[in-house]
DSSP file (Angstrom, degrees, kcal/mol; ACC not computed):
  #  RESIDUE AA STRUCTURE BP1 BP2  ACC     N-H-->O    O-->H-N    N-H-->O    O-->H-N    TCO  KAPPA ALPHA  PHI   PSI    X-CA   Y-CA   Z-CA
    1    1 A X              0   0    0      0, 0.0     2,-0.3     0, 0.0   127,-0.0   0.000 360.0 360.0 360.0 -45.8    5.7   11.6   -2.7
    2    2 A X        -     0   0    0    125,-0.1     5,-0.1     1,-0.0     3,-0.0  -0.679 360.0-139.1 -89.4 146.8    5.5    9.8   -6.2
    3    3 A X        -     0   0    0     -2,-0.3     5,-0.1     1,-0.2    -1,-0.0  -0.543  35.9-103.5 -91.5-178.7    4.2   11.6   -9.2
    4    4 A X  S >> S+     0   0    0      1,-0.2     4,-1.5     2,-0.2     3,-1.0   0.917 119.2  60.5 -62.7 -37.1    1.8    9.2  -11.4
    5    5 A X  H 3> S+     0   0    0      1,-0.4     4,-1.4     2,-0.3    -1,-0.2   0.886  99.6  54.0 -67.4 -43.2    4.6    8.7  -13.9
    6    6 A X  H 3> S+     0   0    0      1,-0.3     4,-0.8     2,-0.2    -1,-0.4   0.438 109.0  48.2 -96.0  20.9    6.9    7.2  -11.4
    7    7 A X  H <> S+     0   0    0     -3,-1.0     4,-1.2    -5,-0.1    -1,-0.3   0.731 100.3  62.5 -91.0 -10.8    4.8    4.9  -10.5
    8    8 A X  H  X S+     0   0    0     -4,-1.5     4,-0.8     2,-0.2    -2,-0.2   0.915 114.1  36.9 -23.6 -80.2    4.1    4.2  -13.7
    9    9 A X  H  X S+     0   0    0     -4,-1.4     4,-2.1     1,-0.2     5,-0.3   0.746 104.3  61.4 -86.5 -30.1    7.5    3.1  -14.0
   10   10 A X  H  X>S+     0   0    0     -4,-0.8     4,-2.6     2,-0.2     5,-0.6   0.993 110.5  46.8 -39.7 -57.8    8.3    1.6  -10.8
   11   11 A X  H >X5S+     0   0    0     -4,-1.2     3,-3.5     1,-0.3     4,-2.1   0.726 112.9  48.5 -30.0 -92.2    5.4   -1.0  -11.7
   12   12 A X  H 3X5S+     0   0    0     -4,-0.8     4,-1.1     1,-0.4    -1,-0.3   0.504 114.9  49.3 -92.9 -36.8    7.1   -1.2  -15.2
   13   13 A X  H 3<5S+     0   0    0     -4,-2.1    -1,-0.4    -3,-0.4    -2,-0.2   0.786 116.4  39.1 -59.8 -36.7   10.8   -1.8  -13.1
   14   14 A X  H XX5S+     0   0    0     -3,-3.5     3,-1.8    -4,-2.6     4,-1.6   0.896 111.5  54.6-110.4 -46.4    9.7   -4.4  -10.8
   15   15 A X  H ><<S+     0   0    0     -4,-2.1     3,-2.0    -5,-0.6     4,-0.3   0.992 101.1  53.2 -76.9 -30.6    7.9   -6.1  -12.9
   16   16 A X  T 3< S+     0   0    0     -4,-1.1    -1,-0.2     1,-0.2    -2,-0.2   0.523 108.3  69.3 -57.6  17.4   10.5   -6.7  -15.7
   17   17 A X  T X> S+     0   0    0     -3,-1.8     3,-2.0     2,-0.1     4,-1.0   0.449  77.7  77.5 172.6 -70.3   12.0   -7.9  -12.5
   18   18 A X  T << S+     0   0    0     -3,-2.0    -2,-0.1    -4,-1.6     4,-0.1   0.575  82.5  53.1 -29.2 -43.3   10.1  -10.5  -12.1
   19   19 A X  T 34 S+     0   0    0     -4,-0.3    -1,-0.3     1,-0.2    -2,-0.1   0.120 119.4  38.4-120.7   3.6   11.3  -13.2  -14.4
   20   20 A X  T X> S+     0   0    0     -3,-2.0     3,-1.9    40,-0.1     4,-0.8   0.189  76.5 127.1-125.3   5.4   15.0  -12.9  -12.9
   21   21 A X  H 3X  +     0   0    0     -4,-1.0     4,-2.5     1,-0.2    41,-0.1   0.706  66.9  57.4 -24.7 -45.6   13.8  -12.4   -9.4
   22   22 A X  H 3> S+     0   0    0      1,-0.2     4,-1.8     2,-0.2    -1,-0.2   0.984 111.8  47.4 -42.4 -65.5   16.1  -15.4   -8.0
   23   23 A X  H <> S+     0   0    0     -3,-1.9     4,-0.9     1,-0.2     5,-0.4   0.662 113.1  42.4 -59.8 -33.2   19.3  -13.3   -9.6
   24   24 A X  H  X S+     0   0    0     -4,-0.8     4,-1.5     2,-0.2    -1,-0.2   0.863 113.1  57.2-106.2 -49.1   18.7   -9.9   -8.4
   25   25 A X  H  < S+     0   0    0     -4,-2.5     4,-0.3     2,-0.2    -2,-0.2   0.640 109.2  36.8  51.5-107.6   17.7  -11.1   -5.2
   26   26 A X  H  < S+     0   0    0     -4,-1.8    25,-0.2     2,-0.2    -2,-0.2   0.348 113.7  60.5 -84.0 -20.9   20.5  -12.9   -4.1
   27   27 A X  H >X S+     0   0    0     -4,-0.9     3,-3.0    -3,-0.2     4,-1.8   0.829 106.9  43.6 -79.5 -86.3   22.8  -10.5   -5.7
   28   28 A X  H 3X S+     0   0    0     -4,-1.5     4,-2.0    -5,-0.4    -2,-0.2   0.759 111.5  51.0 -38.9 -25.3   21.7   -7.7   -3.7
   29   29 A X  H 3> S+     0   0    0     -4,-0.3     4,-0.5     2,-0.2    -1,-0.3   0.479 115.2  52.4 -89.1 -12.3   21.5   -9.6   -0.1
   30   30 A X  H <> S+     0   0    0     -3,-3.0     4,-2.6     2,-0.1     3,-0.5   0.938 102.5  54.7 -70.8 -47.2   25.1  -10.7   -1.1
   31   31 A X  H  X S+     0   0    0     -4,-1.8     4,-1.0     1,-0.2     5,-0.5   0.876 106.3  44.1 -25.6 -78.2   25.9   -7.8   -1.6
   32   32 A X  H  < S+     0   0    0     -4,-2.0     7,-0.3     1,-0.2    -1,-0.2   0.660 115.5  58.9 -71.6  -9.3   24.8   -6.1    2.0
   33   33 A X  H  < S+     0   0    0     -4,-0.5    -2,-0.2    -3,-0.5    -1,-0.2   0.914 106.6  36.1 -36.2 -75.5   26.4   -9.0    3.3
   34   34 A X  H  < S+     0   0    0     -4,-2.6    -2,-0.2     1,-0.2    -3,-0.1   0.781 131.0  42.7 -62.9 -88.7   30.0   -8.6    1.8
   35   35 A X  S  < S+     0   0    0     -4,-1.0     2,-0.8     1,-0.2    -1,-0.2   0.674 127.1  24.9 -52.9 -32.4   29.3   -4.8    2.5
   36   36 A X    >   +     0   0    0     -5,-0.5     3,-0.7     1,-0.1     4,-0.4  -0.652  61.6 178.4-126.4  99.7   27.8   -4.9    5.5
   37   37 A X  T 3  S+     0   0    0     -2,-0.8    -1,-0.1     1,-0.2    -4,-0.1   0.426  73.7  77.9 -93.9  21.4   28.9   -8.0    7.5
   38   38 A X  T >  S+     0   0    0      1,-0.2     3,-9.3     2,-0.1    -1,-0.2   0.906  92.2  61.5 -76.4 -64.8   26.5   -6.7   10.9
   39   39 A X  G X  S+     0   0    0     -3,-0.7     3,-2.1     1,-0.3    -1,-0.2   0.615  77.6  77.4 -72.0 -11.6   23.7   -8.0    8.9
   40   40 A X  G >  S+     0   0    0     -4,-0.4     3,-2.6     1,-0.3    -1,-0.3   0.762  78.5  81.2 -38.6 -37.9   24.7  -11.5    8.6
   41   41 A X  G X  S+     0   0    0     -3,-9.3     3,-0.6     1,-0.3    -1,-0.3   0.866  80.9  56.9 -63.1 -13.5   23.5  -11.9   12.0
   42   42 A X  G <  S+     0   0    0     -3,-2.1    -1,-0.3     1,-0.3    -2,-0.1  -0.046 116.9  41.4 -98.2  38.1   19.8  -12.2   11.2
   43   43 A X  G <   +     0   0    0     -3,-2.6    -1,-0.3     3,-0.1    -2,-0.1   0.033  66.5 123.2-178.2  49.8   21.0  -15.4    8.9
   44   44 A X  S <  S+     0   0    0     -3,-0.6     4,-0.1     1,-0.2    -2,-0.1   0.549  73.0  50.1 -79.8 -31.1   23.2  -17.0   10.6
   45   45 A X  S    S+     0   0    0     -4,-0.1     2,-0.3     2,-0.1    -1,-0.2   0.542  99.7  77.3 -84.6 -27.8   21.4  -20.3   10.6
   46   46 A X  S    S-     0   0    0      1,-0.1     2,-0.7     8,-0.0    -3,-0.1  -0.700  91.3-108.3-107.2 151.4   20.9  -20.2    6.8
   47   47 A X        -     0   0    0     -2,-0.3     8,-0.5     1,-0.1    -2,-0.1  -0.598  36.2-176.8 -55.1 102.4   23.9  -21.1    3.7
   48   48 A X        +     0   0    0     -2,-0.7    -1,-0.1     6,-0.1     2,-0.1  -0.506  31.9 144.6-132.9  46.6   24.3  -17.2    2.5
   49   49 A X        -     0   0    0      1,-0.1     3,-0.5     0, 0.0     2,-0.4  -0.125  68.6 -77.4 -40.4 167.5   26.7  -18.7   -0.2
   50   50 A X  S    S-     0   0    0      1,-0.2    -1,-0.1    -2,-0.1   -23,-0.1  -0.770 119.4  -6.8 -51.3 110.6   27.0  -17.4   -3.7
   51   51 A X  S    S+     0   0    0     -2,-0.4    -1,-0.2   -25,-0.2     2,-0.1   0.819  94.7 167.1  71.0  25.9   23.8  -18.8   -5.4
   52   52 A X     >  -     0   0    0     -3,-0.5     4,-2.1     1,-0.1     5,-0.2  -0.347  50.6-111.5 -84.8 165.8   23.1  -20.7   -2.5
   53   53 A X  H  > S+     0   0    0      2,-0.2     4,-1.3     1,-0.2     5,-0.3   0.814 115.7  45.1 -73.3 -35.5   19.5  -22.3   -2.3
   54   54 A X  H  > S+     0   0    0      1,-0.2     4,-3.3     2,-0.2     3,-0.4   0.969 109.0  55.2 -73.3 -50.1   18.5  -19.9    0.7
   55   55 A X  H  4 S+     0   0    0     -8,-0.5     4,-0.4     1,-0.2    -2,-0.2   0.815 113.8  37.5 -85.6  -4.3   19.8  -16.9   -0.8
   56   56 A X  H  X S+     0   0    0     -4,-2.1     4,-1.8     3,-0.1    -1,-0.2   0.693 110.8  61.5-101.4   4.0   17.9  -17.2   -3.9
   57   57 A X  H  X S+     0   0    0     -4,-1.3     4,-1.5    -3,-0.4    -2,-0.2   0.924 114.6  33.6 -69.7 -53.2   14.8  -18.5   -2.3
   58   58 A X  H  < S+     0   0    0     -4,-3.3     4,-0.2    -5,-0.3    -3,-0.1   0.573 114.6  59.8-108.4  20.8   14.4  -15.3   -0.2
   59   59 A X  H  > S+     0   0    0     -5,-0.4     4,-1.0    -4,-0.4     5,-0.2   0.923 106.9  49.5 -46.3 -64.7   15.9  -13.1   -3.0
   60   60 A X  H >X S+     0   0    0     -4,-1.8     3,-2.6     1,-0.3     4,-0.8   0.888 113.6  43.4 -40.0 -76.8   13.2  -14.2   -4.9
   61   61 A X  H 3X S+     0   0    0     -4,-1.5     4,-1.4     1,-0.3    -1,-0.3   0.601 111.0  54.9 -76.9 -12.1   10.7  -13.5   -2.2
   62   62 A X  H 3> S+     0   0    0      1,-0.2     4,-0.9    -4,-0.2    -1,-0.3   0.730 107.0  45.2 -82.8 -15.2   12.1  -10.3   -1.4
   63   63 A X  H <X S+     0   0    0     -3,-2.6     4,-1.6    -4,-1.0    -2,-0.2   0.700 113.9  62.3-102.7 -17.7   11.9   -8.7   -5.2
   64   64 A X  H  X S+     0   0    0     -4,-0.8     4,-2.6     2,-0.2     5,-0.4   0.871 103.7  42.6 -56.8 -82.4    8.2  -10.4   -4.9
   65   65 A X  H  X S+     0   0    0     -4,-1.4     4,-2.8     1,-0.3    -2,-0.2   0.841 113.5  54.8 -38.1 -32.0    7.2   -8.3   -2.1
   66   66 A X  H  X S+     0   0    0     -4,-0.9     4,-2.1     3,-0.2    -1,-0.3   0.912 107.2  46.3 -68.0 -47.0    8.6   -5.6   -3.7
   67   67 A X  H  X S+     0   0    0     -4,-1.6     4,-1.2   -53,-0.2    -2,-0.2   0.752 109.3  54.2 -26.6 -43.3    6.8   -6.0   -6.8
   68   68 A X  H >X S+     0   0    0     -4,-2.6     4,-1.6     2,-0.2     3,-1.0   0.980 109.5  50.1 -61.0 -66.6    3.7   -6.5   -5.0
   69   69 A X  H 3< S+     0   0    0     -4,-2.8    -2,-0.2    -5,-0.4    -1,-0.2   0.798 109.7  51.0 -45.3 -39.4    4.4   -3.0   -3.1
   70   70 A X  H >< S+     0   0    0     -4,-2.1     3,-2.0     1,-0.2    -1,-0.3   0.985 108.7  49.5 -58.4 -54.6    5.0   -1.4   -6.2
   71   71 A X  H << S+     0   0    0     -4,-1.2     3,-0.4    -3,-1.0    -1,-0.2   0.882 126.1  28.9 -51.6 -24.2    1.5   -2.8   -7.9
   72   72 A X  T >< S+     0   0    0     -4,-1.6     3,-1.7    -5,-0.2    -1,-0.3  -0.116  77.3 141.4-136.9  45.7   -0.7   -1.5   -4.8
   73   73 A X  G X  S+     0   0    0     -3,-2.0     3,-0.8     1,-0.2    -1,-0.2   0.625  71.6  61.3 -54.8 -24.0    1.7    1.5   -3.8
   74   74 A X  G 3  S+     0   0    0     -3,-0.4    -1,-0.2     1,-0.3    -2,-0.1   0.619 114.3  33.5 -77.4   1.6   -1.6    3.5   -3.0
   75   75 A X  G <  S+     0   0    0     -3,-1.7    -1,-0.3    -6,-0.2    -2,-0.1  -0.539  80.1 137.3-156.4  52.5   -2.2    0.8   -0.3
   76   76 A X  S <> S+     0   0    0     -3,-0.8     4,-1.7     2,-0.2     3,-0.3   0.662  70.1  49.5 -92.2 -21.0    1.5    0.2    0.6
   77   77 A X  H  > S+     0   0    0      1,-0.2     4,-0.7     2,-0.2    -1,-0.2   0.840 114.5  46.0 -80.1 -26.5    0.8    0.0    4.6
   78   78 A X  H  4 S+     0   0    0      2,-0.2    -1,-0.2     1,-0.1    -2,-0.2   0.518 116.7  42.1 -98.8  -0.7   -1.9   -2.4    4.2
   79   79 A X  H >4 S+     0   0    0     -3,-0.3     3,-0.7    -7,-0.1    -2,-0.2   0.882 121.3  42.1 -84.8 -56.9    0.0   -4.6    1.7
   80   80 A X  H 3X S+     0   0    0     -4,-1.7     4,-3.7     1,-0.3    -2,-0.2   0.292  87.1  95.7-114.7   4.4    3.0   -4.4    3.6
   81   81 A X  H 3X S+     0   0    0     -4,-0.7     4,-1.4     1,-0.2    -1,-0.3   0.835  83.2  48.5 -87.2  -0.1    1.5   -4.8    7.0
   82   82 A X  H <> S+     0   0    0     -3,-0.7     4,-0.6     2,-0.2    -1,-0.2   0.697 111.5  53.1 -76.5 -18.0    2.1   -8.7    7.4
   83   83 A X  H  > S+     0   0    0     -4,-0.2     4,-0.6     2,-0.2    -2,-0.2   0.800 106.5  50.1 -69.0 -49.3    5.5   -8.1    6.4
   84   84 A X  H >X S+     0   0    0     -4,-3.7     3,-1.5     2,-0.2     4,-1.2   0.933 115.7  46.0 -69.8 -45.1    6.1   -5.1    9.3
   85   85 A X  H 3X>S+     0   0    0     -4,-1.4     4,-1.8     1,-0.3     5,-0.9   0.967 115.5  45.9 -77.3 -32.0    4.7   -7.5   12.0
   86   86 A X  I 3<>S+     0   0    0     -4,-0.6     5,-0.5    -5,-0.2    -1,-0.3   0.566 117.9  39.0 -72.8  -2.9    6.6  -10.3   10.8
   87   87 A X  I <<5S+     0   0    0     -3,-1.5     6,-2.4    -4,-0.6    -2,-0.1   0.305 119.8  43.4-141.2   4.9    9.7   -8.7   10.4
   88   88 A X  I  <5S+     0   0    0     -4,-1.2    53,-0.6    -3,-0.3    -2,-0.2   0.602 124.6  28.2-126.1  -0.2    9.6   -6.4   13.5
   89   89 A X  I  <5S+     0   0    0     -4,-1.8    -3,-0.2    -5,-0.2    -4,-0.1   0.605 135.2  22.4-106.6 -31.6    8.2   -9.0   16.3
   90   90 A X  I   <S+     0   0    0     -5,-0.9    -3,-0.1     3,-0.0    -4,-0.1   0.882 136.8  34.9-107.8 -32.9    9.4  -12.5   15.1
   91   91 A X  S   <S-     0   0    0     -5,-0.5    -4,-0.2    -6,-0.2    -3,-0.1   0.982  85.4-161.5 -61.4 -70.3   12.2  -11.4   12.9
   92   92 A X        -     0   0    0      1,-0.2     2,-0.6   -50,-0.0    -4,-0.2   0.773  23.6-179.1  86.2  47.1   13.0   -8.5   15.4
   93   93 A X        -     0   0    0     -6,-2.4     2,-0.3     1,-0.1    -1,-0.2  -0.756  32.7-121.7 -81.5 115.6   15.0   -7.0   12.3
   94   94 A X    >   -     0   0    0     -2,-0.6     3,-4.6     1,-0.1     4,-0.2  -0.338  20.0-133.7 -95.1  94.9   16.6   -3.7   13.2
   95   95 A X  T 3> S+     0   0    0     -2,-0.3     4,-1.4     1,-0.3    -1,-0.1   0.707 104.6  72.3 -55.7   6.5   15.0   -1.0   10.5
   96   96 A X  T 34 S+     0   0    0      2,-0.2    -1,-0.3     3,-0.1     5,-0.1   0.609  90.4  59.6 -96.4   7.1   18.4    0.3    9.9
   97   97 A X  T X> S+     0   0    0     -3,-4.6     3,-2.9     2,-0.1     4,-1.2   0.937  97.3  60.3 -77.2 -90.9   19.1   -3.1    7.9
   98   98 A X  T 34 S+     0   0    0      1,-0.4     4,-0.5    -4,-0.2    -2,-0.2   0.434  99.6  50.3 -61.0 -26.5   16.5   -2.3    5.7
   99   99 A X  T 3< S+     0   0    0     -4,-1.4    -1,-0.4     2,-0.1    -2,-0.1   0.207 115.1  50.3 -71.9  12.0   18.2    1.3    4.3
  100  100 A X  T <> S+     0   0    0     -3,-2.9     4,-2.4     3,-0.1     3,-0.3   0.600 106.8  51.0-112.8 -44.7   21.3   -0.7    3.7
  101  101 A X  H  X S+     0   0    0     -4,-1.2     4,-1.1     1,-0.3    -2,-0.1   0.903 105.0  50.8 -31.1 -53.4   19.5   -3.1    2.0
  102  102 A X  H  > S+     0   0    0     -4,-0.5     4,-1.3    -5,-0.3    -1,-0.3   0.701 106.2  65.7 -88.8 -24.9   17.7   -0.5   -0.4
  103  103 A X  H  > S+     0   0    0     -3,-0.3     4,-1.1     1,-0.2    -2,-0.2   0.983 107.1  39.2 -59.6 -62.3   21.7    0.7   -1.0
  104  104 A X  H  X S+     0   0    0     -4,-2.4     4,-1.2     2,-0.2    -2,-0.2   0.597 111.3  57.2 -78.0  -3.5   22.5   -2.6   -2.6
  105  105 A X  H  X S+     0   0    0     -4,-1.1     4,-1.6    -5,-0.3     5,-0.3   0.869 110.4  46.6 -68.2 -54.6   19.2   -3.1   -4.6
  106  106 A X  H  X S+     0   0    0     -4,-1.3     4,-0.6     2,-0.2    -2,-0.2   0.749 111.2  46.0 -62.6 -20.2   19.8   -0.1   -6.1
  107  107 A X  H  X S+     0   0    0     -4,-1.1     4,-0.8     2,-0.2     5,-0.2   0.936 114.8  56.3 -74.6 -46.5   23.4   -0.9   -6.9
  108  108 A X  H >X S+     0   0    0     -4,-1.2     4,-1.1     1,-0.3     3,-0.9   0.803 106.8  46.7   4.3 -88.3   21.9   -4.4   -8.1
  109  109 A X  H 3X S+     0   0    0     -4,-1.6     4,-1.5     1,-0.3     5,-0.4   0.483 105.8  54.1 -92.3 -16.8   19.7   -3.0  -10.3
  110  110 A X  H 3X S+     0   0    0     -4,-0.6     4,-0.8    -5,-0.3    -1,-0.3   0.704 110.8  49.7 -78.2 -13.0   21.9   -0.5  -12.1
  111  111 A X  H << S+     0   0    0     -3,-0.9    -2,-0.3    -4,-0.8    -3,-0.2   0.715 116.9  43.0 -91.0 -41.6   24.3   -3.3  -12.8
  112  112 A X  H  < S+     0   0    0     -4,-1.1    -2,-0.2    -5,-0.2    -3,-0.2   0.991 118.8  41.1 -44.1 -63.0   21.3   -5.1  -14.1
  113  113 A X  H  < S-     0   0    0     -4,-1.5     2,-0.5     1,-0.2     3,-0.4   0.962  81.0-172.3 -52.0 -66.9   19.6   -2.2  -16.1
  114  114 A X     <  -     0   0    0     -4,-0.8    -1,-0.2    -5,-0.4    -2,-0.1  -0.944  67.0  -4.6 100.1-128.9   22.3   -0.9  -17.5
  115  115 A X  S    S+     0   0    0     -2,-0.5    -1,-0.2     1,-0.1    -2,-0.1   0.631 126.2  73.2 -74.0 -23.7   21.7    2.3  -19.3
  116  116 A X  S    S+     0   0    0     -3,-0.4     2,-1.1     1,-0.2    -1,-0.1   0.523  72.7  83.0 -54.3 -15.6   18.1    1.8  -18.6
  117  117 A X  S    S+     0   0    0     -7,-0.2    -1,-0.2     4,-0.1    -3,-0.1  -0.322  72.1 176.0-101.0  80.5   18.5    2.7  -15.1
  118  118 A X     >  -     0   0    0     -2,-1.1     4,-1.9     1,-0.1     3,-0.5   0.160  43.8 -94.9 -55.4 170.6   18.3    6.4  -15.8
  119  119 A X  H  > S+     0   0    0      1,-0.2     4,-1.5     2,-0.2     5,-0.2   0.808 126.7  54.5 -70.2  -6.9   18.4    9.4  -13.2
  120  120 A X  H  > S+     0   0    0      1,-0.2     4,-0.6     2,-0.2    -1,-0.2   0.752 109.6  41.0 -96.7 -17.1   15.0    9.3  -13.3
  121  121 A X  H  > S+     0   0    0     -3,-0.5     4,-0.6     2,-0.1    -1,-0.2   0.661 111.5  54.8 -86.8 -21.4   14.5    5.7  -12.5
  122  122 A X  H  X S+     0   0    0     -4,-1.9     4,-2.8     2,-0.2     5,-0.2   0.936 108.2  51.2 -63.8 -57.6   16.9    5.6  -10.0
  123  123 A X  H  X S+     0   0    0     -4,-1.5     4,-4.2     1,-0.3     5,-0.2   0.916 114.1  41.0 -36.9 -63.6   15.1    8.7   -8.2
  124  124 A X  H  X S+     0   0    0     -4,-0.6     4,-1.8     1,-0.3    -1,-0.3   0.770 111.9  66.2 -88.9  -9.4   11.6    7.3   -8.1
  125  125 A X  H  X S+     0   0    0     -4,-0.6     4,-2.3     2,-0.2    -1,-0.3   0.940 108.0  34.9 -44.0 -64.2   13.5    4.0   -7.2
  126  126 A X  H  X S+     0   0    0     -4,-2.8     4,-3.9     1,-0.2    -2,-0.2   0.864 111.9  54.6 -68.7 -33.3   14.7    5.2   -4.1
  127  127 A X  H  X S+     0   0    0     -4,-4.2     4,-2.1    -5,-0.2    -1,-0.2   0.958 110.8  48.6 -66.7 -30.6   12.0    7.1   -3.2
  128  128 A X  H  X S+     0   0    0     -4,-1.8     4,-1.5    -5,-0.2    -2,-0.2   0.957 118.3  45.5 -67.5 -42.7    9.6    3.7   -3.7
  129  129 A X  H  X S+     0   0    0     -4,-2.3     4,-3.4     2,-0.3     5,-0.3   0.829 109.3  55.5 -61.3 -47.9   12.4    1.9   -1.5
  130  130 A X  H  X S+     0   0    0     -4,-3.9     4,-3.2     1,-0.2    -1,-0.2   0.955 113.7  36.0 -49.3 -56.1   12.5    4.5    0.9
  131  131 A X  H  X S+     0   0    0     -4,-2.1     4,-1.5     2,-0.2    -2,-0.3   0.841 113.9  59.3 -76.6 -19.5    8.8    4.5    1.7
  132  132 A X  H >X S+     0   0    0     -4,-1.5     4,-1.4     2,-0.2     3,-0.7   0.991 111.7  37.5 -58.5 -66.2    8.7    0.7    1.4
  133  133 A X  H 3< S+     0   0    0     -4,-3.4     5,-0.2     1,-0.2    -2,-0.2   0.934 112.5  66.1 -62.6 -34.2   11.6    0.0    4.4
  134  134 A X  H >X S+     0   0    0     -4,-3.2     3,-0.9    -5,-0.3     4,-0.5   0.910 106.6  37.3 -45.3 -54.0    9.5    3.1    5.9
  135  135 A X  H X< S+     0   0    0     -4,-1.5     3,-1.4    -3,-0.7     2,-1.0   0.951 119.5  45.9 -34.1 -75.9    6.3    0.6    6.2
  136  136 A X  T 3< S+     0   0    0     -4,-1.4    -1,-0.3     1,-0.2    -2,-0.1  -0.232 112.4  50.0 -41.5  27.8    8.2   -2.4    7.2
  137  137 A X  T X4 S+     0   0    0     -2,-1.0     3,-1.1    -3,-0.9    -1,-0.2   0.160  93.4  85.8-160.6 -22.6   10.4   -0.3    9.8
  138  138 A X  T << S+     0   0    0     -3,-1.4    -2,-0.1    -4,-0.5    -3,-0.1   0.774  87.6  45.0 -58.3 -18.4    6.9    1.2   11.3
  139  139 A X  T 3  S+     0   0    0     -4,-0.1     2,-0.3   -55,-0.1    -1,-0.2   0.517  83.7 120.6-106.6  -6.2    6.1   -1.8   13.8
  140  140 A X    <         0   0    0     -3,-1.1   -51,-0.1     1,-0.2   -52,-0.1  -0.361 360.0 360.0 -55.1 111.8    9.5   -1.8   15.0
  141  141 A X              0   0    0    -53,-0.6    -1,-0.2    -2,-0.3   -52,-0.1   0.360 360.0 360.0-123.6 360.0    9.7   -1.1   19.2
């Protein structure tokens, strides 16, 4: 699905990524919030403020996990599979949350990038995102 080169660059995406994780984050899960206000329900309990201490605590962890997936993309079911059982038996998170999701990362990150987020990063962007919520969305009943 990915040639060597985009992964190349996903790696090279995620991790520059890294160091603003909090921001990018939290922007993007605000984001499918205000856009999508359904999804609110699986954080209902939590302060989903602007900049709130929850939403950049699992921003952060969410552009982690994504990094991670990117690094070990040849061994993306078997990174990601404590993440699919957690997030489709105790979470019980509904995999059509997770393509809305991958809408506002990518919006995210093009406001981030700039001109750096070319078509060609964008492309192997989505396709990494796609099969990533594809993993996560496998354990799902």
């Amino acid at each position: 699905m990915l040639s060597n080169t985009e992964k190349e660059l996903i790696v090279q995406i995620w991790d520059k990524m890294i160091p603003v994780a909090e921001d990018i984050g939290s922007e993007a899960l605000l984001r499918m919030f205000t856009t999508f206000p359904k999804t609110k329900t699986y954080f209902s309990h939590l302060d989903i403020s602007p900049r709130s201490a929850h939403l950049l605590c699992h921003g952060k962890k969410i552009v982690q996990a994504l990094a991670e997936g990117a690094r070990n993309i040849s061994t993306l079911t078997t990174t990601l599979a404590p993440l699919s059982r957690f997030h489709a038996y105790q979470l019980r998170i509904h995999p059509t949350n997770f393509k809305l999701f991958n809408h506002c990362i990518l919006v995210t990150l093009a406001c981030h990038m700039g001109e750096n987020f070319t078509p060609v990063a964008h492309a192997a962007i989505d396709k990494f995102l796609s099969a990533f919520s594809a993993v996560l969305a496998e354990k799902f009943r």
